[in-house]
C-alpha positions as CSV (number, residue, x, y, z in Angstrom):
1,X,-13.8,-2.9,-43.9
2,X,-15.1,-6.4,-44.6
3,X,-17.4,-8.1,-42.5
4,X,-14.6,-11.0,-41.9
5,X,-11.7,-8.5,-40.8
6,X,-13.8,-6.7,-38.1
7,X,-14.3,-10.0,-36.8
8,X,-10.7,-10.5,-36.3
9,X,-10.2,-7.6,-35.2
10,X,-12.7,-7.8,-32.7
11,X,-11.4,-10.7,-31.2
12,X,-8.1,-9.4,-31.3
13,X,-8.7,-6.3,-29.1
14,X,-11.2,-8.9,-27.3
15,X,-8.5,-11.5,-26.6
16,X,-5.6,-8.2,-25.3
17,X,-8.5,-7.1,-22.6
18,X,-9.4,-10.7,-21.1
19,X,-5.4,-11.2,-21.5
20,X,-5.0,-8.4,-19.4
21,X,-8.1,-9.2,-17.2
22,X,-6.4,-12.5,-16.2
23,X,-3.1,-11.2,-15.6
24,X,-4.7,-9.1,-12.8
25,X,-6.7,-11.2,-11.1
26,X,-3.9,-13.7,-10.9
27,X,-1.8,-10.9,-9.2
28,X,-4.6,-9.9,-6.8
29,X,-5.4,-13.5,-5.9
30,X,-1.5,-14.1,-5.1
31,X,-1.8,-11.4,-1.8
32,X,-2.4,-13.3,1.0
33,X,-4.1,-11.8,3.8
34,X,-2.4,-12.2,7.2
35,X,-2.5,-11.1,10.7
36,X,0.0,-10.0,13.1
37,X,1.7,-7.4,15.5
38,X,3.9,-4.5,15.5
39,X,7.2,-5.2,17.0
40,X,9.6,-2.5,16.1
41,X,9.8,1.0,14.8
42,X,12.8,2.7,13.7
43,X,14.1,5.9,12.7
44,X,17.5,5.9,10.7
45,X,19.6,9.5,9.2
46,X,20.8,8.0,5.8
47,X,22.1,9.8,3.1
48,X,22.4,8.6,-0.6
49,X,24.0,10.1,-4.2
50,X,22.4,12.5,-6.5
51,X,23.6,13.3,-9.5
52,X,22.7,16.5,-11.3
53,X,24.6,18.4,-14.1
54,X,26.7,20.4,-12.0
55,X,28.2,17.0,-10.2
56,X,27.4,14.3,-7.7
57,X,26.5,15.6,-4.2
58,X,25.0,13.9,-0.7
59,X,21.2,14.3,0.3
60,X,20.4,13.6,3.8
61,X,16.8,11.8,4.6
62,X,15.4,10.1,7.5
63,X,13.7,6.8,6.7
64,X,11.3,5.6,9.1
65,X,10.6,2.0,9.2
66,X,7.6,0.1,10.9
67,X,8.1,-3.6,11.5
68,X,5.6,-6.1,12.0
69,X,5.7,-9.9,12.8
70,X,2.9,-12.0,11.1
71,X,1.5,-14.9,13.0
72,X,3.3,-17.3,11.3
73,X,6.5,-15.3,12.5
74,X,7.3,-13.8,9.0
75,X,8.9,-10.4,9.4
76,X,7.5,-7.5,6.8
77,X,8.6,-3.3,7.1
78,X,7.1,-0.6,5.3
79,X,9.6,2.4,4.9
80,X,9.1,6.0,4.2
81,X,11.0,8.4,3.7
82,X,11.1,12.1,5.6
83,X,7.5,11.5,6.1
84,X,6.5,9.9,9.7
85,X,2.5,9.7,9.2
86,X,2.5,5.9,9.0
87,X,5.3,5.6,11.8
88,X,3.5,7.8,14.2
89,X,0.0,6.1,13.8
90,X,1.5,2.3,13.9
91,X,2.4,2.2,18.0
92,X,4.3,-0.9,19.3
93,X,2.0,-3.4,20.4
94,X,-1.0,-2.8,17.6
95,X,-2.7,-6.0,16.6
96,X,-3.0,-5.5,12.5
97,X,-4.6,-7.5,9.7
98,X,-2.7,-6.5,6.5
99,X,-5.2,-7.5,3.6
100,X,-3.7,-9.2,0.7
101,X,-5.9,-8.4,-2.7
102,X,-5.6,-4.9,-0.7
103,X,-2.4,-4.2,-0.2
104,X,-2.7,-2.7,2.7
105,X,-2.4,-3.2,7.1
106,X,-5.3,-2.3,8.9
107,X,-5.0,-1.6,12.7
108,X,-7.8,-3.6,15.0
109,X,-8.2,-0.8,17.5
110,X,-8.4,2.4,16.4
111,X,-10.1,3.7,19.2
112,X,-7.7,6.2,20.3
113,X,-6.8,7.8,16.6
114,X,-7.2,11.2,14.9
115,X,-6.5,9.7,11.6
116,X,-8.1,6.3,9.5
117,X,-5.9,5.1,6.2
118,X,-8.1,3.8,3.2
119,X,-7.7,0.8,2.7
120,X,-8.6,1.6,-0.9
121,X,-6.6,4.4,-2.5
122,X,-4.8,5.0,1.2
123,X,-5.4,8.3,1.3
124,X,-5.2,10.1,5.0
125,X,-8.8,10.4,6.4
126,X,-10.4,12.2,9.8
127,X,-11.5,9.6,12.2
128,X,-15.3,10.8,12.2
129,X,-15.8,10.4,8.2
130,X,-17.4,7.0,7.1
131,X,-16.1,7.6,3.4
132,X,-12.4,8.4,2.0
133,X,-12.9,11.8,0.5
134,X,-10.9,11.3,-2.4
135,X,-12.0,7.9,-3.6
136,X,-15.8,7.9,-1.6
137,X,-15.0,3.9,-0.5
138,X,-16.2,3.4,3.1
139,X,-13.4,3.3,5.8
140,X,-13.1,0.3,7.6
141,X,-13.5,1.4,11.5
């Protein structure tokens, strides 16, 4: 290869990776970080369509929602469904700081819990640890 066509093709693959470098940190720097309160939980029995080869038929699933009312009185959810880990540590009433660049809620008081999210890769962590287990970030207590 010719000294002039590495060059260009070093700043090609140079110019994709600060492309994509920018793209990123524009998306991380549009999260805004926020703090507010839960107001609401909710369970609902839904069902929904699946289609397999052999036809269409119903599945049943709960969906548990959490809702939460940010100081500036914008409403936000998060859903899950047949799984009640986050509805069952979120109690009505907690004071929360949901971190934008994050993308995730952090509880102020977590005195009285078993259980810490990472606020990192949000994996399920015991109260005592000071690092996730899976990623080895420190929890925020």
């Amino acid at each position: 290869m010719d000294n002039p066509e590495a060059l260009y093709i070093g700043l090609g693959i140079g110019g994709m990776f600060l492309a994509i470098a920018l793209y990123s940190i524009i998306g991380k720097s549009r999260g805004a970080t926020w703090d507010g309160v839960v107001v609401d939980k909710k369970i609902e029995k839904k069902t929904r369509k699946k289609h397999s080869d052999d036809g269409v038929y119903r599945v049943r699933y709960k969906l548990y929602t959490v809702v939460f009312k940010a100081e500036s009185g914008k409403i936000y959810e998060i859903n899950a469904e047949d799984d009640d880990t986050v509805y069952n540590y979120y109690q009505i009433g907690d004071k929360v700081r949901h971190h934008g660049r994050l993308n995730t809620k952090e509880k102020y008081d977590k005195s009285g819990d078993d259980i810490i999210f990472c606020n990192a890769c949000a994996y399920l962590n015991d109260i005592k640890d000071n690092y996730c287990i899976k990623c080895n970030c420190p929890l925020l207590k």
